[in-house]
BARO-355161 format. One record per residue (C-alpha): residue in one letter; x, y, z; residue number from 1. Coordinates in steps of 0.001 Angstrom, whole numbers, plus 500000, padded with zeros to 6 digits. Example, Ala and Ser with C-alpha at 12.3 -4.5 7.8 and 13.67 -1.06 7.14 Angstrom:
BEGIN
  type      xx      yy      zz  seq
     a  512300  495500  507800    1
     s  513670  498940  507140    2
end
This chain:
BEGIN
  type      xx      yy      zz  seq
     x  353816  246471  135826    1
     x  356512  247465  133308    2
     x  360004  247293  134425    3
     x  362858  249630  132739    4
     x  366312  247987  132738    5
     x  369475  248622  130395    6
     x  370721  246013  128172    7
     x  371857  242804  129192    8
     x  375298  241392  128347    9
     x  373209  237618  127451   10
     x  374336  235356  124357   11
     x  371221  235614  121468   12
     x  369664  232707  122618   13
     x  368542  233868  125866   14
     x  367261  237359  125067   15
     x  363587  237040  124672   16
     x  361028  239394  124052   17
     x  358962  237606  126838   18
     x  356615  234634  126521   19
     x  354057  234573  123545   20
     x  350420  234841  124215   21
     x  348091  234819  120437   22
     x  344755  236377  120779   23
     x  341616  235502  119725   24
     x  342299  238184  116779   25
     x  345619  236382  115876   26
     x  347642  238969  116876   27
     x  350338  238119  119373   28
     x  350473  239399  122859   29
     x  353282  242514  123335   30
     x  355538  242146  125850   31
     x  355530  244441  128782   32
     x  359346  245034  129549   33
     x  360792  248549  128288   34
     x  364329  248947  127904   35
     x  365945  252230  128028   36
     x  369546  252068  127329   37
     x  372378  253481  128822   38
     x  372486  256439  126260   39
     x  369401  257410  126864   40
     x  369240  257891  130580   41
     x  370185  261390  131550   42
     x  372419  261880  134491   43
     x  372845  265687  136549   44
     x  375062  267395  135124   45
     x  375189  266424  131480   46
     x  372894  270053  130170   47
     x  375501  271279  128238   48
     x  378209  268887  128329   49
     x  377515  265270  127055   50
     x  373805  264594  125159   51
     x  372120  260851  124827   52
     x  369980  259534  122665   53
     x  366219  259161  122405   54
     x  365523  255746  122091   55
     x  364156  252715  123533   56
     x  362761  249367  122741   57
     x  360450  246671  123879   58
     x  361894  243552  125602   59
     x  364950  242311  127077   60
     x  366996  242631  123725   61
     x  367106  241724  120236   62
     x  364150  238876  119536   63
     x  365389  235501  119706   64
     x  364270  232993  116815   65
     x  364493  232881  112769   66
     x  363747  235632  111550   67
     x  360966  235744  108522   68
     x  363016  236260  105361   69
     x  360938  239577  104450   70
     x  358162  241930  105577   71
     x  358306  241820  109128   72
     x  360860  240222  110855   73
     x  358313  238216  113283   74
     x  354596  237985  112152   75
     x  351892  238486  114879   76
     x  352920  241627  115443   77
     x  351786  245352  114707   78
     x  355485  247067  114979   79
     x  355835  249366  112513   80
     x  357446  248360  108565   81
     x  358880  251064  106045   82
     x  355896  250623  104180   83
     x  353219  251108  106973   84
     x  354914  254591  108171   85
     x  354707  255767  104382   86
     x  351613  254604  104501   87
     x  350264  256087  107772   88
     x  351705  259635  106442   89
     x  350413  259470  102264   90
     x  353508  259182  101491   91
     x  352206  255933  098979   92
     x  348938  255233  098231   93
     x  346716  253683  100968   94
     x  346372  250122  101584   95
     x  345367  247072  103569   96
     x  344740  250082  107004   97
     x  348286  250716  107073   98
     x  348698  246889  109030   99
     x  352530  246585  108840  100
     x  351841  243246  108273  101
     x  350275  243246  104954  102
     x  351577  246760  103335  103
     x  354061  246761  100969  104
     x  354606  250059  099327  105
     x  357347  251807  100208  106
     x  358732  255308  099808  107
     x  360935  255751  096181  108
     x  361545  259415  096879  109
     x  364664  261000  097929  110
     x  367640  263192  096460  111
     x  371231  265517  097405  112
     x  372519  263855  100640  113
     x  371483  263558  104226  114
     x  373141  263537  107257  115
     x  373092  261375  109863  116
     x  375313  262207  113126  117
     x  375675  259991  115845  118
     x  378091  259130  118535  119
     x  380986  256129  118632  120
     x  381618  253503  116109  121
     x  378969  251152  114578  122
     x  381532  248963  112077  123
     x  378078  246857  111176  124
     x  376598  249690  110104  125
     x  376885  249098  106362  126
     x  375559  245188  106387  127
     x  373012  246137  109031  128
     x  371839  248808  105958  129
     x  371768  246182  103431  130
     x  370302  243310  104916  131
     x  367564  245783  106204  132
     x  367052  247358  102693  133
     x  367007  243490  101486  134
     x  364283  242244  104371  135
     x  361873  244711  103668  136
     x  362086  245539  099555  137
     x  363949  249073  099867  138
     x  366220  250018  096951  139
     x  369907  248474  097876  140
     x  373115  251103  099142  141
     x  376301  250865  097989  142
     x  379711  252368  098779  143
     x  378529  255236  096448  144
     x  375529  255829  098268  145
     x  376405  255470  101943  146
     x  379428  256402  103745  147
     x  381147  255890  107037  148
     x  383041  259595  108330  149
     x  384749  259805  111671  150
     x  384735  263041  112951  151
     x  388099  264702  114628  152
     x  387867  265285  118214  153
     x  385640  268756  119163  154
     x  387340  271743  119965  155
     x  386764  274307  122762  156
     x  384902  276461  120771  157
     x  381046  274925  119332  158
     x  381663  273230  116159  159
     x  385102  272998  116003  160
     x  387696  270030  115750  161
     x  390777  268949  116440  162
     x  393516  266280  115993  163
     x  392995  263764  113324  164
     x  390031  261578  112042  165
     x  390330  258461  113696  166
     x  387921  255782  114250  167
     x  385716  256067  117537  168
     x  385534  253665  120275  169
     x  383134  250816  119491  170
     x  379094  252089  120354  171
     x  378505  248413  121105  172
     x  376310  247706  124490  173
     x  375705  251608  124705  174
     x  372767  251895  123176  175
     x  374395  254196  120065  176
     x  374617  250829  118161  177
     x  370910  251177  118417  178
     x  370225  254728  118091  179
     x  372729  254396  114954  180
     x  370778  251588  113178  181
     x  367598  253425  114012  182
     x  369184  255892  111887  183
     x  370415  255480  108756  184
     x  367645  252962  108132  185
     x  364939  254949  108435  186
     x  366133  257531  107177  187
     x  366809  255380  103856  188
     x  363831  253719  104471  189
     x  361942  257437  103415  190
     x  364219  258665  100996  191
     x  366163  255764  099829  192
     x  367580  258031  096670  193
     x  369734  260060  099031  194
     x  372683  259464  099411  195
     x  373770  259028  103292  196
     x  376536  260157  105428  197
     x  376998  258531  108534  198
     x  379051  260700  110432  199
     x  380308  259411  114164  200
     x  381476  261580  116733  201
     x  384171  260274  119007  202
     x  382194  260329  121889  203
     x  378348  261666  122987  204
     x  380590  264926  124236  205
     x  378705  267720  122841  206
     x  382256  268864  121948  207
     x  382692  265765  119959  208
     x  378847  265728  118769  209
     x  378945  269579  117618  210
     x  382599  269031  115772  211
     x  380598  266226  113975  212
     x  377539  268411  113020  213
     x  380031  270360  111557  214
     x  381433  267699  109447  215
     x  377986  266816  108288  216
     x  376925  270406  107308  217
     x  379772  270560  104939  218
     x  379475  267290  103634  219
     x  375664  267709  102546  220
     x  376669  271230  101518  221
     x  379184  270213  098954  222
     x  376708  267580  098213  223
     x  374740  270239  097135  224
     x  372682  270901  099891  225
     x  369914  268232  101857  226
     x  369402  267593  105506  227
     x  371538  267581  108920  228
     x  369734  264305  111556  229
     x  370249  264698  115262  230
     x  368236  262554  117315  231
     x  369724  263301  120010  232
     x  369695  266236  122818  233
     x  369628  267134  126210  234
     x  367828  269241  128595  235
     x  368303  273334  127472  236
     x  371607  274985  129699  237
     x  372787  278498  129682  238
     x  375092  279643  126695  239
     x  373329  277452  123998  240
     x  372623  280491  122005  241
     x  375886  280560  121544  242
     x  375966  276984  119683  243
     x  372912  277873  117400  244
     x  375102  279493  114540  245
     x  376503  276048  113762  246
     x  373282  274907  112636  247
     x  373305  277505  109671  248
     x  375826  275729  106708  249
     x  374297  276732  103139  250
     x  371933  274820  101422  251
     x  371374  272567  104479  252
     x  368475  271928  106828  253
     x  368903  270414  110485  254
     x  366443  268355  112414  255
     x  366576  266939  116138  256
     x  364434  264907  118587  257
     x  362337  267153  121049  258
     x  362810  264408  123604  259
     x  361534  261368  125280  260
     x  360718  263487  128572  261
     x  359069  266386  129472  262
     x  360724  269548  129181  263
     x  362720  271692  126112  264
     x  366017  270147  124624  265
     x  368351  271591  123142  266
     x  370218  271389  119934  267
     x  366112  270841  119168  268
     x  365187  274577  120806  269
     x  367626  276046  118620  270
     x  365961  278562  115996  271
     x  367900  277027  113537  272
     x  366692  273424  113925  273
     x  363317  271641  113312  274
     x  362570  270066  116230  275
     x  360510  266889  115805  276
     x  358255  266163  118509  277
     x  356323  262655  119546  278
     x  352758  260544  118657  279
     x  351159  258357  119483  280
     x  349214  256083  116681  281
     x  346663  253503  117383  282
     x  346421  250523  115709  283
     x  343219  248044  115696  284
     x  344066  244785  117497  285
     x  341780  243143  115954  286
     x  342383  244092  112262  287
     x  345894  245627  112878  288
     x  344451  248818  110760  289
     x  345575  252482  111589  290
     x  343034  253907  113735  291
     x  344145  257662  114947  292
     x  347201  259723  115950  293
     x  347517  261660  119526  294
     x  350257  263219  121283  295
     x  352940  261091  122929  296
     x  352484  261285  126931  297
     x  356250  261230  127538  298
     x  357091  263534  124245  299
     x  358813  266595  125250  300
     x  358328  270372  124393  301
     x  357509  273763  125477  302
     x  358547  277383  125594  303
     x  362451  277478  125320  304
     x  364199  279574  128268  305
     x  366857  280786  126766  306
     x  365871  281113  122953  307
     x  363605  284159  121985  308
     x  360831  283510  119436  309
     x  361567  283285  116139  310
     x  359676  285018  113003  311
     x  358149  282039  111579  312
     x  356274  281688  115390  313
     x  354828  285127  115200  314
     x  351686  283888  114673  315
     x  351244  281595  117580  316
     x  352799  284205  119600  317
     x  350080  283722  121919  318
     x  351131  280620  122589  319
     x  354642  280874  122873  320
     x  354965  284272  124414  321
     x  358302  285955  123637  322
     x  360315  282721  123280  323
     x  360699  279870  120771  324
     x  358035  277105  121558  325
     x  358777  272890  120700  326
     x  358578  271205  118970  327
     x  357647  272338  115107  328
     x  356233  269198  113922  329
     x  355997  265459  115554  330
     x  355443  261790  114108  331
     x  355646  258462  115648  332
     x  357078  257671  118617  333
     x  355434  255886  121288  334
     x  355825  253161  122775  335
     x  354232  250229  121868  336
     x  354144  251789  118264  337
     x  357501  250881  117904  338
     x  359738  250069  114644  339
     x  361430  247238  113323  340
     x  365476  247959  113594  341
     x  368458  245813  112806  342
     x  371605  245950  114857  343
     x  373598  243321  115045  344
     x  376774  244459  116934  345
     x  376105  243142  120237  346
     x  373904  239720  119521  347
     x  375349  239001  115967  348
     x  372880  238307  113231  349
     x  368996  238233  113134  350
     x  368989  240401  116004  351
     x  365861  242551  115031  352
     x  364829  245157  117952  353
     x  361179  246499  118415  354
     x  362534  250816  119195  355
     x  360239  253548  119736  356
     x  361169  257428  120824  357
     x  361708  260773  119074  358
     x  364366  259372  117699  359
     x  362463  257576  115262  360
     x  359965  260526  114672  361
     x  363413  262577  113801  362
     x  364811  260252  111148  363
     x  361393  259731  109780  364
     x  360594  263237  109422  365
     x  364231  264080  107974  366
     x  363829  261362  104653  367
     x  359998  262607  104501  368
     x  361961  266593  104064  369
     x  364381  264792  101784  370
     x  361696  263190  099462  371
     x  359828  266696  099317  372
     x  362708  267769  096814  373
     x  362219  271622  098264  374
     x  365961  271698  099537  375
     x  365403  274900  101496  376
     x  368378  276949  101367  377
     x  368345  276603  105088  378
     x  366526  275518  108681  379
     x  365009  278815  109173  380
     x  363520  279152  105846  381
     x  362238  275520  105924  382
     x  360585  276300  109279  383
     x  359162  279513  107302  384
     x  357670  276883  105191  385
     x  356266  274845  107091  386
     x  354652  277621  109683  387
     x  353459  278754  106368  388
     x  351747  275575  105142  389
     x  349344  273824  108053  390
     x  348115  272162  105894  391
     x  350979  269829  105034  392
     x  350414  268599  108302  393
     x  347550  266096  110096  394
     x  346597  268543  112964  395
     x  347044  266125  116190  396
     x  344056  266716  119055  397
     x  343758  264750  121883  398
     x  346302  263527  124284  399
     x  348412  265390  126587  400
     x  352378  265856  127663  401
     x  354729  267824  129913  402
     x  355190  268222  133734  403
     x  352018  266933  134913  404
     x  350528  266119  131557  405
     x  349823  269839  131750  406
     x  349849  271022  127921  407
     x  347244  269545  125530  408
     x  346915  268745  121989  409
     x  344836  270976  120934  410
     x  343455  272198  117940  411
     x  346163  273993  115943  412
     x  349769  274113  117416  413
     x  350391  272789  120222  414
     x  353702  272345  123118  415
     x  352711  268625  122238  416
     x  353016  267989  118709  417
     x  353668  271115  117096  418
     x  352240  272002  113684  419
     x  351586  267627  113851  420
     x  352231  265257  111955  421
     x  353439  264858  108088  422
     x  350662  264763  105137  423
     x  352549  263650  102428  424
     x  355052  265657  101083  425
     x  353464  268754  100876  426
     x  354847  271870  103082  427
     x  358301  269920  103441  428
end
């Protein structure tokens, strides 16, 4: 039985992934334990007032041991590389079945800035980038290419700040350390030739988190336009319409996680946001090749109650009825498809985490928008885009999600996985 627990306060040596089992098929045995940390567990009352993050991982913590000194961290094991997302999603050319243990392409695309807005203080956050870049072949960052911003303290109105720009408390043992390495190296993982902004709020307030978006929208608009990366949310609350206008800076195009459970979350129900939904890929245990993609069981979506449908959804009105239907598009998630991430702020060095969730489908998606080079002159007409072109998209059928696993991936779009999942570049 899988057990859910938050993250341990241990020194390195003791957290374990679990006990090692190899197969027949050489592949070593995954661990059952899930950890959800404390940012991502949603308590009553937060709708509206504080969001979390849409992450998890597999195991007690970080994996004890040496870690390899490039490609995977730990051989034996199909968690997902750089180069075997890029290569699930023809974003390089195929190879070797997509096992993340034996491709080696990755993404070279990438331009203007992106985004990346998280809560609290990650002060590893620039040598977790590099020696991540460095273990799996990625073009290396630099002061001129990634940058640290504190955001002020959010206002009383959405999207405003106050006071001055000081750094946030420490996101160490939260689970933002996570959620924050997930970030910015995935998403320079798929467009390494972006430059990055990795803006912190002072705390996972949505005060705080929407001053922050704010931040970020000007910064990639003076930047000359690129993408806005929230991967995290929280369940939909009355009055959000009246956040949606921050999501509308020039030359910019927003992105957050539909969620990790079922239901509509919001800054991702916004009309002027791409909300990025969940899959679920197989991969061959026997050959470790890429097999198929379904929905994500525990991915969220559905018809918005508060948001009415927007144009580029009035042609699955018949789907969505009269309001705005998540998410728009979806990409990996799952769990047990997880991805190798970096953070060392709470266990120190080599301390390589196997995370799944929206979270990951979010940043993923955002560098795969970034390395289209389209640079829509906003969310909405990206979305027009997109609606527009299907077929930029691998149509996901089969699997199901929701309150009682009651909406389906079926043919077309779907509550599940939207238009699905990315096909290369095109329609981005």
């Amino acid at each position: 039985m899988k057990t859910r627990h938050s993250i341990p306060s241990l020194p390195m040596a003791a957290v374990l992934l679990g006990a090692y089992a190899v197969t027949a098929s050489g592949q070593t045995a995954v661990p059952t334990t899930i950890t959800i940390p404390p940012s991502s567990l949603a308590t009553p009352g937060d709708a509206g007032v504080r969001s979390h993050t849409n992450v998890g991982f597999i195991g007690s913590g970080a994996m004890a041991g040496t870690p390899q000194v490039s490609g995977p961290p730990f051989a034996g094991l199909l968690f997902q590389t750089p180069a075997s997302i890029a290569c699930i999603y023809g974003l390089v050319p195929p190879a070797a079945g997509c096992n993340p243990n034996l491709a080696e392409t990755n993404p070279s695309g990438g331009g203007k800035a992106i985004a990346v807005v998280d809560a609290f203080d990650d002060p590893n956050a620039y040598m977790d980038l590099q020696s991540f870049s460095s273990q799996f072949g990625i073009a290396a960052i630099t002061p001129a290419s990634f940058q640290v911003v504190y955001a002020p303290t959010g206002g009383a109105a959405p999207g405003t700040c106050t006071g001055p720009a000081t750094a946030p408390p420490s996101a160490a043992g939260t689970g933002w350390d996570i959620e924050e390495a997930l970030d910015i190296e995935y998403t320079h993982a798929m467009a390494p030739q972006a430059k990055i902004y990795l803006v912190e709020a002072q705390s996972s307030l949505d005060s705080d988190l929407y001053c922050a978006v704010s931040v970020a929208g000007n910064l990639v608009a003076k930047a000359g336009g690129g993408e806005v990366n929230m991967s995290w949310g929280g369940f939909e609350y009355p009055g959000e319409t009246s956040v949606d206008p921050i999501f509308t800076a020039r030359n910019v195009v927003y992105l957050a996680a539909a969620g990790d459970t079922a239901g509509v979350y919001y800054p991702s129900a916004s009309p002027n946001v791409v909300s990025v939904g969940g899959t679920a890929p197989s991969m061959n245990i026997n050959t470790g090749r890429f097999q198929v993609e379904t929905a994500w069981q525990d991915g969220g979506g559905g018809p918005s109650s508060y948001e009415p449908r927007p144009g580029y959804q009035n042609e699955i009105a018949f789907l969505v009825g009269s309001q705005r239907g998540t998410p728009d598009v979806s990409a990996i998630a799952a769990t047990y498809t997880n991805a190798w991430v970096l953070d060392t702020l709470v266990f120190g060095p080599g301390a390589w985490y196997a995370v799944y969730g929206t979270s990951l489908a979010t940043v993923v998606t955002t560098g795969i928008v970034n390395a289209a080079h389209s640079f829509a002159p906003s969310s909405y007409a990206e979305l027009s885009k997109m609606y527009s072109t299907p077929f930029g998209f691998t149509d996901i059928i089969g699997g199901s999600c929701g309150e009682y696993a009651a909406f389906l991936a079926l043919p077309g779009w779907n509550f599940c996985t939207g238009l699905g999942s990315p096909r290369g570049y095109l329609g981005k």
